[in-house]
N, C-alpha and C positions, 0 to 999 in steps of 0.2 A: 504494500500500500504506500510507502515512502516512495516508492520510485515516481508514482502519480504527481508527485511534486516538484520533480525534473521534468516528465518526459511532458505535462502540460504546457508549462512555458515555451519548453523547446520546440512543440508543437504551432503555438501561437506564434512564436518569433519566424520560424521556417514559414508557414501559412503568409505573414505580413513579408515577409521578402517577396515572396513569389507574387503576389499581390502589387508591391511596388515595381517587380520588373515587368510586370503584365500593363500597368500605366504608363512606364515608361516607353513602352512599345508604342502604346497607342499617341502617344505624343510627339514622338519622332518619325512617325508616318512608315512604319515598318508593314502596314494592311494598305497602304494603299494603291496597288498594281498586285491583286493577285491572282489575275487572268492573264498578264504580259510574264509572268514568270513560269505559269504553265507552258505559253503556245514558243517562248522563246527556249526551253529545253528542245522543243521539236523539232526545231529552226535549223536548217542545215548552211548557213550564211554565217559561220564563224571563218576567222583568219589563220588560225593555226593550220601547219601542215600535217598530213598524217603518215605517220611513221610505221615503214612494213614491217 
C-alpha cells in the first residue's frame, strides 16, 4: 500500500508531461499537412540516386 504513494505522483507527473508535449505539438503546427505527408511518401520525384 506504500508504494501507492510513489507510483500516484509519478503517474500524474508522466500523465502532465505527455499532456504538455501533446500542446506543444499543437502549437507548433506539427497537424497541419497530414495529407501532403501521406501522398508525398508515394511521390516518386525525389533527387537522390539509387544505388544497385
Amino acid at each position: 500500500m506504500n508504494i501507492l504513494v510513489v507510483l500516484i505522483p509519478v503517474s500524474l507527473f508522466l500523465g502532465g508531461v505527455g499532456l504538455a508535449a501533446f500542446l506543444w505539438s499543437l502549437r507548433h503546427d506539427q497537424y497541419e499537412d497530414l495529407e501532403g505527408d501521406a501522398w508525398r511518401i508515394l511521390s516518386e520525384d525525389d533527387d537522390t540516386p539509387h544505388k544497385p
